[in-house]
C-alpha positions as CSV (number, residue, x, y, z in Angstrom):
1,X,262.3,-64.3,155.8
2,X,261.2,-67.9,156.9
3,X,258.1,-69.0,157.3
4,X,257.4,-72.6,159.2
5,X,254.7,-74.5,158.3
6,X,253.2,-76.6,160.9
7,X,250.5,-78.4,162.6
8,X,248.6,-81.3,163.7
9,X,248.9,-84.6,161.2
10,X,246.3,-85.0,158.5
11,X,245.5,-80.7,158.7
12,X,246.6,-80.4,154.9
13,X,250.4,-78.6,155.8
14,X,252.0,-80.1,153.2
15,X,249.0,-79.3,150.4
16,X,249.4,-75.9,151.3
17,X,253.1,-75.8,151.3
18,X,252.8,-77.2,147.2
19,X,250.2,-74.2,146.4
20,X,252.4,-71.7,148.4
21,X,255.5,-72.8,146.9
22,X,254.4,-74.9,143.3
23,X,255.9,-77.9,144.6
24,X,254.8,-81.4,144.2
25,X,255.9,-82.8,148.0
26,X,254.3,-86.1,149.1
27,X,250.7,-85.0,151.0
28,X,248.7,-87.8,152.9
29,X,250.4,-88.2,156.3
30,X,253.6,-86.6,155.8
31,X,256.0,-87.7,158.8
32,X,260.2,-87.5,157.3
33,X,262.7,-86.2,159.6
34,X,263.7,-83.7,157.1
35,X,261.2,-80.5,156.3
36,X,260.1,-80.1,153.0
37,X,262.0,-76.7,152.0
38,X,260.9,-74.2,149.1
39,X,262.2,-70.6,148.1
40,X,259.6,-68.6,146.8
41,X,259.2,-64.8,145.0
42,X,257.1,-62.5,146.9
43,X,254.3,-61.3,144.6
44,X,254.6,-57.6,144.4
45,X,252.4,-55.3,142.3
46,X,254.5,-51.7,143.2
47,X,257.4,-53.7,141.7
48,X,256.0,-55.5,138.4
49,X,254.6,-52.2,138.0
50,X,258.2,-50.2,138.4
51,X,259.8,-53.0,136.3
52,X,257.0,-52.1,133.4
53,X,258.3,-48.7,133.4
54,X,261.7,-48.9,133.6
55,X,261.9,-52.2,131.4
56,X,265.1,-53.6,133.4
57,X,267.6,-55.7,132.3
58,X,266.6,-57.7,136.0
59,X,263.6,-58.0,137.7
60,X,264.5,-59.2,141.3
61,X,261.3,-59.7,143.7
62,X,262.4,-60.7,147.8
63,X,262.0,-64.1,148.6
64,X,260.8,-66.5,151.6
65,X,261.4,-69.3,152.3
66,X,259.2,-72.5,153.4
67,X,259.8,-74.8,155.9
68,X,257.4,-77.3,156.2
69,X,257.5,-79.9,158.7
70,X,255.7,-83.4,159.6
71,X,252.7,-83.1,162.0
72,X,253.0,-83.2,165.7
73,X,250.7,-84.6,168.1
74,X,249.9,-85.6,171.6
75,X,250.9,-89.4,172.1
76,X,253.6,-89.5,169.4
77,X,256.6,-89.1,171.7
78,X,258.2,-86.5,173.6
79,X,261.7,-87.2,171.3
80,X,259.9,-87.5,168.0
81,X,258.4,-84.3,168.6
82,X,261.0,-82.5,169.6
83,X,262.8,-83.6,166.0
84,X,260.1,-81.9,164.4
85,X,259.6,-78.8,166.2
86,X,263.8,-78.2,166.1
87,X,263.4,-77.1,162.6
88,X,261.0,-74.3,163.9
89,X,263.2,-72.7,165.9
90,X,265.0,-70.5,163.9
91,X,262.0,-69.4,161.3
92,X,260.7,-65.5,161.6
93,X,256.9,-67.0,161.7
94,X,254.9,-69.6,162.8
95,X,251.9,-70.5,160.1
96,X,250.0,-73.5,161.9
97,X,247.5,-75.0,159.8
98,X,244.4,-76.0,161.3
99,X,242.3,-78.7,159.2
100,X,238.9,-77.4,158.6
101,X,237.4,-79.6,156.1
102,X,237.0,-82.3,158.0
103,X,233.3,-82.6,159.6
104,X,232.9,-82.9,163.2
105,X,235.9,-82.1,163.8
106,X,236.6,-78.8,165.9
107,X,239.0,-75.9,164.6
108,X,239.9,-74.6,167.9
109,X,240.1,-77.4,169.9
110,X,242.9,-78.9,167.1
111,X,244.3,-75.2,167.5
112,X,244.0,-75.4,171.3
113,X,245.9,-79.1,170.9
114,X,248.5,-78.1,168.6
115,X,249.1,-75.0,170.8
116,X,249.6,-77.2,173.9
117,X,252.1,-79.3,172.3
118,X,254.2,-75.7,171.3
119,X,254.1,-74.8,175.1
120,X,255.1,-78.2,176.9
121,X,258.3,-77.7,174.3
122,X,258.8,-74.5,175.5
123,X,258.3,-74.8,179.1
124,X,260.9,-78.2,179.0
125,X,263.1,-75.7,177.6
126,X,262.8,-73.2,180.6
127,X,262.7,-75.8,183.3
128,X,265.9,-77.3,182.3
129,X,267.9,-73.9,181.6
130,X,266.6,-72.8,185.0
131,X,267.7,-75.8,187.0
132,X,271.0,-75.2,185.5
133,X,271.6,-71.4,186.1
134,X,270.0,-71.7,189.3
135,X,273.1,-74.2,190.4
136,X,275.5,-72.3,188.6
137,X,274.6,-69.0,190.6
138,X,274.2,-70.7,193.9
139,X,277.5,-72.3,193.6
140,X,279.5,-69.2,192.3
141,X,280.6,-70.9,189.3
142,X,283.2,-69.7,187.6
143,X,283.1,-66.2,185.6
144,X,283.4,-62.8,185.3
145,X,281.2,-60.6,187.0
146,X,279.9,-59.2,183.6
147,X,278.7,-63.3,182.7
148,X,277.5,-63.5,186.4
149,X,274.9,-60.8,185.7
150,X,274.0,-62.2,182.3
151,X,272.9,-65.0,183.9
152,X,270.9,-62.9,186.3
153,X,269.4,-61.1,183.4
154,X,268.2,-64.7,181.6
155,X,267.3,-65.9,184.5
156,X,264.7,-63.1,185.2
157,X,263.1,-63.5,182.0
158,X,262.7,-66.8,182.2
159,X,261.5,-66.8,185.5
160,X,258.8,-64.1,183.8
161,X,257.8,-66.7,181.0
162,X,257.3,-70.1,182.9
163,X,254.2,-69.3,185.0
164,X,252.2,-67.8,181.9
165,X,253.6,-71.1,180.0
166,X,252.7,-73.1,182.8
167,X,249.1,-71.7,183.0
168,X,248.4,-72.7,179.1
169,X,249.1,-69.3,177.5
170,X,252.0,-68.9,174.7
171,X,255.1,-66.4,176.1
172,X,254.2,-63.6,173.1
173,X,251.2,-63.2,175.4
174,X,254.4,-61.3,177.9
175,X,255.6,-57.5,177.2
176,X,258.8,-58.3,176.6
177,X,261.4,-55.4,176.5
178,X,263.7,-55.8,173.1
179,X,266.8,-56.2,175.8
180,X,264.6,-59.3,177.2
181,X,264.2,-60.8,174.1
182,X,268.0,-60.7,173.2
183,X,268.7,-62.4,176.4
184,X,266.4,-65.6,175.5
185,X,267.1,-64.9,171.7
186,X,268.9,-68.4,171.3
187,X,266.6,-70.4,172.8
188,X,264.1,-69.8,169.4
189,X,260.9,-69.9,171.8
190,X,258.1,-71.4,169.5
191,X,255.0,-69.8,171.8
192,X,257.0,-66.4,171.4
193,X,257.2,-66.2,167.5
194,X,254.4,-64.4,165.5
195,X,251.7,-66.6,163.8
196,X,249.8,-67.2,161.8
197,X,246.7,-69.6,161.7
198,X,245.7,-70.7,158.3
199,X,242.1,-72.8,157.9
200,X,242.2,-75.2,155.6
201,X,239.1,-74.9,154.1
202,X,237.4,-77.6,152.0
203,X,236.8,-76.6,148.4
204,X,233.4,-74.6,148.8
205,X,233.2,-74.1,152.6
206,X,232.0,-71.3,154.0
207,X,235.2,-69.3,155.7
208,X,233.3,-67.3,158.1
209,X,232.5,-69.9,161.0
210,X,235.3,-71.3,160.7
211,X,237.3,-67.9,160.9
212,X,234.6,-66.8,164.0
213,X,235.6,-70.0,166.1
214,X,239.4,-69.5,165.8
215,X,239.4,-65.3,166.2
216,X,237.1,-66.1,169.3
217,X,240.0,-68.8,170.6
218,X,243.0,-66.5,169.8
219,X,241.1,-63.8,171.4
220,X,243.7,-60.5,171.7
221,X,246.8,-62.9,171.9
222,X,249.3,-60.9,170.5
223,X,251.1,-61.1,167.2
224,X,248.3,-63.3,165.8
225,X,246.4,-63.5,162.9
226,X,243.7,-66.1,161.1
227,X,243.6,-66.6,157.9
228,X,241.0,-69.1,155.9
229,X,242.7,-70.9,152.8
230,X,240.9,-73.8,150.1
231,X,244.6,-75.3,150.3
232,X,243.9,-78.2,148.0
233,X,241.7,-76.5,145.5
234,X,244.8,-73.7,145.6
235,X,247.2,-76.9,144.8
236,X,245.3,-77.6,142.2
237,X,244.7,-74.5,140.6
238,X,248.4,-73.8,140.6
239,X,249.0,-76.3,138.3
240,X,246.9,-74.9,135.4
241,X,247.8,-72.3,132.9
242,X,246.2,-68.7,134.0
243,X,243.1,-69.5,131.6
244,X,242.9,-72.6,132.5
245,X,242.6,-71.5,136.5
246,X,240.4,-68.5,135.9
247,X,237.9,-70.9,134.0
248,X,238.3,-73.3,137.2
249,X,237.4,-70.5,139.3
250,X,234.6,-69.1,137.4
251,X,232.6,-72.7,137.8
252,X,233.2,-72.7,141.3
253,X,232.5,-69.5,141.9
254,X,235.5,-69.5,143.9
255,X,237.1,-65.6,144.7
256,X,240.1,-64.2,144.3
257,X,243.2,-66.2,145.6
258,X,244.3,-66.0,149.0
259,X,248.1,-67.2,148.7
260,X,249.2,-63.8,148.5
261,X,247.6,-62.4,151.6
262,X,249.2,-65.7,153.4
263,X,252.8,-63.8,152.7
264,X,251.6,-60.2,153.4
265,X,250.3,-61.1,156.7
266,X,253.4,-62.9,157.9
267,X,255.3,-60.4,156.3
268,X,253.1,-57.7,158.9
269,X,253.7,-60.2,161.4
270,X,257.4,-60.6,161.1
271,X,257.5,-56.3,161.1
272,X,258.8,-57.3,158.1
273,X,258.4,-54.2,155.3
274,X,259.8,-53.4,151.7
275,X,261.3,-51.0,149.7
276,X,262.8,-50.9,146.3
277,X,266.2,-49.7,143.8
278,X,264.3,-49.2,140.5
279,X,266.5,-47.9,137.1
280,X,267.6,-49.6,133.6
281,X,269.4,-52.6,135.2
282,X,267.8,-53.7,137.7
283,X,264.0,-52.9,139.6
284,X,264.5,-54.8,142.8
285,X,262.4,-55.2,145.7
286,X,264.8,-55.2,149.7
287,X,263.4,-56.4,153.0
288,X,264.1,-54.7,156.0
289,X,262.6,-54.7,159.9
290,X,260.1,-51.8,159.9
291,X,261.9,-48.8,161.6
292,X,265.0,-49.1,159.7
293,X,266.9,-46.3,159.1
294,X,268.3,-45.2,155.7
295,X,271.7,-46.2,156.6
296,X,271.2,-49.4,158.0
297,X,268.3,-50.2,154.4
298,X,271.5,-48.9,152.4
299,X,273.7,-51.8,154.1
300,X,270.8,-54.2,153.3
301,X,271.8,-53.6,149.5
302,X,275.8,-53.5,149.9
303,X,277.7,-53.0,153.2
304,X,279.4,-50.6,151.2
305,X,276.9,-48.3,151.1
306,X,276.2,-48.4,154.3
307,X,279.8,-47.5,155.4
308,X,280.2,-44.4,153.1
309,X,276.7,-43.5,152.9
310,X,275.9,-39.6,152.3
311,X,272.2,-39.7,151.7
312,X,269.5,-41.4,150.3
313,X,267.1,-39.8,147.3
314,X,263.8,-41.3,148.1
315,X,260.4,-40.9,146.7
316,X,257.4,-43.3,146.7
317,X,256.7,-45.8,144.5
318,X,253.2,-44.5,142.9
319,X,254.7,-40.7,142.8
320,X,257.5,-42.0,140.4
321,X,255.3,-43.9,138.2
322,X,253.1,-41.1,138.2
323,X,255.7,-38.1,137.0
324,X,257.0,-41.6,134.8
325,X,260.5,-40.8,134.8
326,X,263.3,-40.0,138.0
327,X,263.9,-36.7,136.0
328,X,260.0,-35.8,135.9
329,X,260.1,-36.7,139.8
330,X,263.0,-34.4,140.8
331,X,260.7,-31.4,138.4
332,X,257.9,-31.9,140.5
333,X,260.1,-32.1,143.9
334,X,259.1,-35.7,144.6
335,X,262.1,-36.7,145.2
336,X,263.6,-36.1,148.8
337,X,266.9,-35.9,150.0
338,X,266.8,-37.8,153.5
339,X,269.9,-38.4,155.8
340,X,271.0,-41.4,157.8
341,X,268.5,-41.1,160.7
342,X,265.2,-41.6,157.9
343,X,263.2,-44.0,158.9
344,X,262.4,-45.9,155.2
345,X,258.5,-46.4,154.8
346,X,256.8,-49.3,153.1
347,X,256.9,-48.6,149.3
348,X,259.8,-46.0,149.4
349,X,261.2,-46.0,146.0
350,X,266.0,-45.3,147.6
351,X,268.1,-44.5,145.2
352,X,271.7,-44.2,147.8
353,X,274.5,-41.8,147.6
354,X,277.8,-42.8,148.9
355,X,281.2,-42.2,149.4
356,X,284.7,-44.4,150.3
């Protein structure tokens, strides 16, 4: 999964890309070409925990990736910004940092701003794809009737997503049929990707205001969430030993941290879910769509599997390290013997027959 990291300039992207990812990337006014880009473990308890029992020769957690990109702003060019938000286009989620630290200074109006700069790219997008297809299908341009009703098909949806655009509200804000969305797929629509808004709190500020004003902005936008985060004091903390950091913590009084919940919400965002191979070589978490079939989550671990798959033994997570062996599972009759058409759950525990 990848998760872009964006924003207004000055909101604290970059700080909270370091204390996501342990990096040291220049903070202060970021503005390079290039994102910042980081690979990070997922923290999973139901794995460490699988790992402790089995005692693996590999431990192998899923990973996202970080892409964090310069601020963008009104007034800073309509090229300039463009360059940025390119690098968004392809990411699974959208995690726009709002700067909350910052007194006087308004969290949904710089939500509200940043959001307006996502739609004008978008809608520039649309108005120029629909100028062209409009042409090409009022001049009969060349093609077979099968392309000729593709670009009927794009053209529809397109036509569906400029008004709402037009009138200030992002496209995930349209019912959009999964056919739909294939048609625009490559087009990466930034207003139509789940996301996430991250407060950037300042080292003891109070989250709940701050998370009122931008839950009462997003309002029942779809695929949204808010989260509040201390970026800087998470930067910081990050770079001191466990004991060191609990110490921190315990003479600010600060709670648990919140870096964690940043990946499981994008990762609920995304439909994004997890399931895991667990023996003597190798406790491994896999990441699929939610709604994936046992066939198609056995193809996530080796095409192989998917091709001459028979079944999948499955049983979930806490039952296995509860009977505390696979043998002790199967006496108990955890372990279930699902065909292709299973849908795998969050936390199933697959263990894949196959045949060539």
């Amino acid at each position: 999964m990848e998760i872009g990291i964006a924003g207004l300039p000055q909101a604290g992207k970059t700080t909270l890309f370091n204390a996501l990812a342990h990096q040291h990337a220049q903070v202060g006014g970021y503005t390079g070409a290039e994102p910042n880009l980081a690979v990070v473990k997922v923290p999973d308890e139901r794995l460490d925990k699988l790992s402790e029992l089995f005692q693996p020769r590999k431990h192998t957690p899923a990973e996202v990736r970080f892409v964090d990109v310069a601020g963008v702003a009104k007034g800073m060019g309509q090229e300039s910004s463009a360059a940025v938000l390119a690098h968004l286009r392809t990411v699974d989620v959208l995690l726009v940092v709002i700067g909350a630290f910052t007194a006087g200074r308004s969290p949904a109006s710089d939500l509200e701003e940043f959001e307006l700069e996502l739609q004008l790219a978008d809608l520039g997008q649309i108005e120029k794809r629909l100028e062209r297809l409009e042409k090409e299908l009022r001049l009969g341009s060349k093609g077979t009737p099968a392309e000729r009703a593709a670009r009927e098909r794009e053209l529809a949806v397109l036509r569906r997503l400029q008004p709402v655009l037009e009138e200030g509200r992002p496209a995930r804000t349209v019912d959009l049929s999964r056919d739909e969305l294939r048609e625009i797929a490559s087009f990466g629509f930034l207003t139509l990707k789940p996301t996430l808004v991250v407060a950037n709190l300042g080292d003891e500020q109070d989250a709940a205001p701050v998370l009122a004003a931008l839950q009462a902005h997003t309002g029942t936008v779809p695929h949204t969430a808010v989260l509040a985060v201390p970026a800087r004091l998470e930067m910081e903390l990050g770079e001191l030993s466990p004991e060191e950091a609990a110490e921190f913590k315990e003479a600010l009084g600060a709670g648990e941290s919140q870096l964690g919940e940043v990946i499981r919400c994008a990762y609920s965002l995304a439909r994004l879910t997890s399931f895991f191979t667990a023996g003597d070589d190798e406790c491994r978490a896999w990441t699929i769509l939610t709604g994936t079939n046992a066939q198609d989550a056995a193809g996530a671990i080796h095409s192989d599997l998917a091709r001459g798959f028979i079944r999948a033994e499955v049983i979930r997570w806490d039952q296995l390290l509860e009977a505390g062996s696979e043998a002790n599972a199967k006496k108990r009759g955890w372990v279930r013997q699902e065909g292709r058409a299973y849908l795998v759950q969050d936390g199933d525990v697959l263990h894949v027959l196959f045949n060539l």
